[in-house]
Backbone as JSON, one array per atom type, in Angstrom:
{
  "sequence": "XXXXXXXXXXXXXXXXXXXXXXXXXXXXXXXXXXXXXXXXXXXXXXXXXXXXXXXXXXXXXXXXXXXXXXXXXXXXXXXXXXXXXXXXXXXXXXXXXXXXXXXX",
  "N": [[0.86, -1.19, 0.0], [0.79, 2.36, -0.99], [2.17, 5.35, 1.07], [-0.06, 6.76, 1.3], [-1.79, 5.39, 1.84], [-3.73, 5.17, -0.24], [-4.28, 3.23, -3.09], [-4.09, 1.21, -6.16], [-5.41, -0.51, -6.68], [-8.31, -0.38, -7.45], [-8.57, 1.83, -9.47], [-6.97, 0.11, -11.87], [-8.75, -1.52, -12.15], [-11.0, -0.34, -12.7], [-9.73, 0.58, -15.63], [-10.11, -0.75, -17.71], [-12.73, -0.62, -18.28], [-15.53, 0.42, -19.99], [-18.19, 2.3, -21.19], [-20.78, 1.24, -22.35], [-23.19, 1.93, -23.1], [-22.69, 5.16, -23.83], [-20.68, 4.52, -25.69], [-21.85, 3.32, -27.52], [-23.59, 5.03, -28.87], [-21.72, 7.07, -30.0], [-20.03, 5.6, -31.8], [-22.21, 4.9, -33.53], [-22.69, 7.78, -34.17], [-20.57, 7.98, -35.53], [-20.24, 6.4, -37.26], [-23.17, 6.94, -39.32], [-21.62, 9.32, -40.44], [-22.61, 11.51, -39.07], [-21.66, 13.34, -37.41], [-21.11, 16.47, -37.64], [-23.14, 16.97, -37.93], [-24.41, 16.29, -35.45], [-23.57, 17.87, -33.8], [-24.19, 20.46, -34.09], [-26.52, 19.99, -33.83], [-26.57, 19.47, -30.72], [-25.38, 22.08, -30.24], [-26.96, 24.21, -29.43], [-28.22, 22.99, -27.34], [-29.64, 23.46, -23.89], [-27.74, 23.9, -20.67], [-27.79, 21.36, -19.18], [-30.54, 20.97, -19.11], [-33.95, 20.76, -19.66], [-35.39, 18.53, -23.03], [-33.64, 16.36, -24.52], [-32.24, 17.47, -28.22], [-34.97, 17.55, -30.69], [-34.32, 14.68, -33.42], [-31.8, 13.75, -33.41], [-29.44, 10.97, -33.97], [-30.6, 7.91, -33.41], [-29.18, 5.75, -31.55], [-27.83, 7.84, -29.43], [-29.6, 9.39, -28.78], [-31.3, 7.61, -27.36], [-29.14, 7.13, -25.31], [-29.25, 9.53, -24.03], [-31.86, 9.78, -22.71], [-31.3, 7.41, -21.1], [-30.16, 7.48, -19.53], [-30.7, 10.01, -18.26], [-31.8, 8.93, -15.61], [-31.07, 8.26, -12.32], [-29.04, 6.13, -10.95], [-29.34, 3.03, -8.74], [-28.04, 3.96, -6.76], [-27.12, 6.36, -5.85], [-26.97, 8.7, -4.18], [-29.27, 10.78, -2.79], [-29.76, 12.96, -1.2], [-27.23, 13.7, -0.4], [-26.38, 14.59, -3.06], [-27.8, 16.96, -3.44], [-27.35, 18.64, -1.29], [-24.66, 18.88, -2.11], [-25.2, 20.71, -4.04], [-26.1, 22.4, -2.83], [-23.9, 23.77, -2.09], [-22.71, 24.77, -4.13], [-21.21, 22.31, -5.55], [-20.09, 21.13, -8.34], [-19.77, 18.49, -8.91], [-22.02, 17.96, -8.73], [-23.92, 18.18, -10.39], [-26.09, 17.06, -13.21], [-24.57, 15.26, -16.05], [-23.75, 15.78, -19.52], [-22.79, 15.62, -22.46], [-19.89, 17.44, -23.7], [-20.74, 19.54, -26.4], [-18.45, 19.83, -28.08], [-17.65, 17.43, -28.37], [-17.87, 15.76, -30.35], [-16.38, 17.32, -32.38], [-14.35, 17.67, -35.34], [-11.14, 16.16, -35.63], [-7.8, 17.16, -35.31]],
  "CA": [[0.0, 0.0, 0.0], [0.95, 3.83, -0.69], [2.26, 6.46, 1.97], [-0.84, 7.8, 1.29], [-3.67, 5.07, 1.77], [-4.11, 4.63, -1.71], [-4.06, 1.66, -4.04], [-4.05, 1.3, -7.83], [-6.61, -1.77, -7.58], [-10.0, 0.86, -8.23], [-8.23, 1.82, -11.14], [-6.54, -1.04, -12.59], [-10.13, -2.36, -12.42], [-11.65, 0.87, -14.08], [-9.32, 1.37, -17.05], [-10.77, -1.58, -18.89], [-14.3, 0.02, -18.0], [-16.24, 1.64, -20.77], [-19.6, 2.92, -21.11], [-21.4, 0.69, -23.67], [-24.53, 3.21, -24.11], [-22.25, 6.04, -24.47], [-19.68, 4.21, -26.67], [-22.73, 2.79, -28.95], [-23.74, 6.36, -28.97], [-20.46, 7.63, -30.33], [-19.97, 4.58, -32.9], [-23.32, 5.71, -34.44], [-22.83, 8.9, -35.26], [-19.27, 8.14, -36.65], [-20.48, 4.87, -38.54], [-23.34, 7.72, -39.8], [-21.29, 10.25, -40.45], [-23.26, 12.62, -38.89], [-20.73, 14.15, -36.36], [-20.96, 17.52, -37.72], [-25.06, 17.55, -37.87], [-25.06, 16.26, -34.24], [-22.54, 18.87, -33.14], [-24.99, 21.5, -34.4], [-27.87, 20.13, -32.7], [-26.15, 19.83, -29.68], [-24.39, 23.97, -29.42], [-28.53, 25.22, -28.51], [-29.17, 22.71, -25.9], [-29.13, 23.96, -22.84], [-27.12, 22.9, -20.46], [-28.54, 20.53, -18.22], [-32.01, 21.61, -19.02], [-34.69, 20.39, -21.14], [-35.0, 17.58, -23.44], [-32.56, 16.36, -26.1], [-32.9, 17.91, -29.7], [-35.28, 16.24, -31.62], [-33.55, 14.24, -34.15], [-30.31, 13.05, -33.13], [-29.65, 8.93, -34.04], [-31.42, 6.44, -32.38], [-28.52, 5.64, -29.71], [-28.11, 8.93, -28.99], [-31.49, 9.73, -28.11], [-30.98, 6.98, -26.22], [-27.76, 7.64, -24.26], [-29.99, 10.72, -23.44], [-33.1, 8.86, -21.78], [-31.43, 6.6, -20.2], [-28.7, 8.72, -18.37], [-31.35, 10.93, -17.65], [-32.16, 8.76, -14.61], [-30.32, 8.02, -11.63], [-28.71, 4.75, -10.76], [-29.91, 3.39, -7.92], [-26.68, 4.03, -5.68], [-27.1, 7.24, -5.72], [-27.07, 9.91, -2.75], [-30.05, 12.09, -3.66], [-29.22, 13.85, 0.21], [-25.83, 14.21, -0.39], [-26.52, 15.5, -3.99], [-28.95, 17.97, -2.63], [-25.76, 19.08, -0.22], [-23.72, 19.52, -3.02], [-25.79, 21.48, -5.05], [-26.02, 24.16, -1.82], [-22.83, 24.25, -1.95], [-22.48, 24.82, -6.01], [-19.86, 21.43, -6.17], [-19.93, 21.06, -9.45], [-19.84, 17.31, -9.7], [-23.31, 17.52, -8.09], [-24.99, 18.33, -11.73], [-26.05, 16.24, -14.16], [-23.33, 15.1, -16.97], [-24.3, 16.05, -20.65], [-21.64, 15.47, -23.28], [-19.87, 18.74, -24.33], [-20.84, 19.43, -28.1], [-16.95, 19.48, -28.72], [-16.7, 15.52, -28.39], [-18.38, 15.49, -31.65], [-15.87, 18.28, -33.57], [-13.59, 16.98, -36.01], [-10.06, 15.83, -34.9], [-6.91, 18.0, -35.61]],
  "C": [[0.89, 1.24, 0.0], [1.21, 4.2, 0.44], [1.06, 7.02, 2.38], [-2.11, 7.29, 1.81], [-3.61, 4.52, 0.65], [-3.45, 3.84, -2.55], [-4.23, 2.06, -5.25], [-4.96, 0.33, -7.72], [-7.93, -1.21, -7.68], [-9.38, 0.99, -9.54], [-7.78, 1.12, -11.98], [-7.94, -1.55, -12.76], [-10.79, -1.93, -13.07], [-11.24, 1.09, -15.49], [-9.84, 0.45, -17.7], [-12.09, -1.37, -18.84], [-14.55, 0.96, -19.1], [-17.38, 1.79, -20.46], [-20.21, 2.93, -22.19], [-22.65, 1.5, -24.39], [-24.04, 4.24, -24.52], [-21.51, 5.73, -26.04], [-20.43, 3.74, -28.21], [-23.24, 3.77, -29.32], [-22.82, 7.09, -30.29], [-20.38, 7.24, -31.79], [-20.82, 4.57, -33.74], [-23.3, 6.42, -35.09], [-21.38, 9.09, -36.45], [-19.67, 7.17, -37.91], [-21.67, 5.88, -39.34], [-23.39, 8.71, -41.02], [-21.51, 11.34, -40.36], [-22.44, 13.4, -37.44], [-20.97, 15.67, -36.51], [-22.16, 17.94, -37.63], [-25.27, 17.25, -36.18], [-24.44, 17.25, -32.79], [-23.25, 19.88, -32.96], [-25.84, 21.66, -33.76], [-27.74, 20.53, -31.16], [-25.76, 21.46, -28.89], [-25.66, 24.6, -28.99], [-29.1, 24.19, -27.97], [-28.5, 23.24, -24.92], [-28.25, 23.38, -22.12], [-27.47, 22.63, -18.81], [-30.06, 20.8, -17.83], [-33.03, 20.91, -20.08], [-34.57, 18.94, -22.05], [-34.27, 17.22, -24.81], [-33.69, 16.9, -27.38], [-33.53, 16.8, -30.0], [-34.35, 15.98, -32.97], [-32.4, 13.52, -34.28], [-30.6, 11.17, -33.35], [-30.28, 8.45, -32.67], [-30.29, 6.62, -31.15], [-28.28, 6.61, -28.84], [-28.94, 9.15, -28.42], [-31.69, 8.62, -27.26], [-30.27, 6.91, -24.9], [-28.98, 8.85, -23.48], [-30.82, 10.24, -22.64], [-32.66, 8.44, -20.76], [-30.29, 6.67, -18.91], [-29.51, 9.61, -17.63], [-32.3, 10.28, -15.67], [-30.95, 7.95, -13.59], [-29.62, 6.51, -11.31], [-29.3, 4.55, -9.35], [-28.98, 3.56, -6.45], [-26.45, 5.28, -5.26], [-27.66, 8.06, -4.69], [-27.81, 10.71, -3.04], [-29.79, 13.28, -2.75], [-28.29, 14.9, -0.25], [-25.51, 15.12, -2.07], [-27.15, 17.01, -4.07], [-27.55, 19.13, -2.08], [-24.88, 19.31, -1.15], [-23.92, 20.25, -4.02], [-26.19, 22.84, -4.02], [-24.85, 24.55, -2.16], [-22.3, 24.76, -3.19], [-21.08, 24.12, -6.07], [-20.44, 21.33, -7.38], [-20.11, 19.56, -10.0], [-21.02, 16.45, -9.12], [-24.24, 17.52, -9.35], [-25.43, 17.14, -12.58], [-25.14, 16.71, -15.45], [-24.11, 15.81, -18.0], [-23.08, 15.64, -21.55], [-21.34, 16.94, -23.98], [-20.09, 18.63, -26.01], [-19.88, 19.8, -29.02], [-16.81, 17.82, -28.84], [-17.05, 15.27, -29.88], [-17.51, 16.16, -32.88], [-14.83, 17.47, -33.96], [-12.08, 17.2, -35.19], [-9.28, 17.04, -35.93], [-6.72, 18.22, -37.1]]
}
């Protein structure tokens, strides 16, 4: 063990961790090729407000739904408590409508 406490076995266990609704999400709009139409839709949603543009692919509009509800592990209290406090990683996620802009 670390000086510190801390271990590498959380993360050694995480890095092979994806996020199959996001990633089938992703793989959509590239297989598509609508990256640049869902970029668009995305720059006038709000943020963290409201419901996805209409239109976006199927998994997408999925990813959206089904993110939109909590897991059930979740601290609604302690979310509450961190939303007095304006932490930041009390909000709900969204995907910035850069993940979608073309590479370099």
């Amino acid at each position: 063990m670390a000086a510190n406490g801390w271990t590498d076995d959380l993360p050694d266990r995480m890095r092979g961790t994806g996020d199959p609704l996001g990633d089938a999400a992703i793989a959509e709009i590239y297989a598509l090729g609508q990256q640049e139409q869902v970029r668009q839709m995305l720059l006038g949603f709000g943020r963290n407000s409201g419901a996805a543009p209409a239109g976006l692919p199927p998994k997408l509009q999925q990813y959206f739904e089904e993110s939109a509800i909590l897991p059930p592990w979740a601290d609604q209290a302690q979310m509450a408590r961190g939303r007095l406090n304006g932490h930041p990683s009390t909000r709900p996620r969204r995907p910035p409508a850069t993940a979608f802009a073309p590479g370099p």
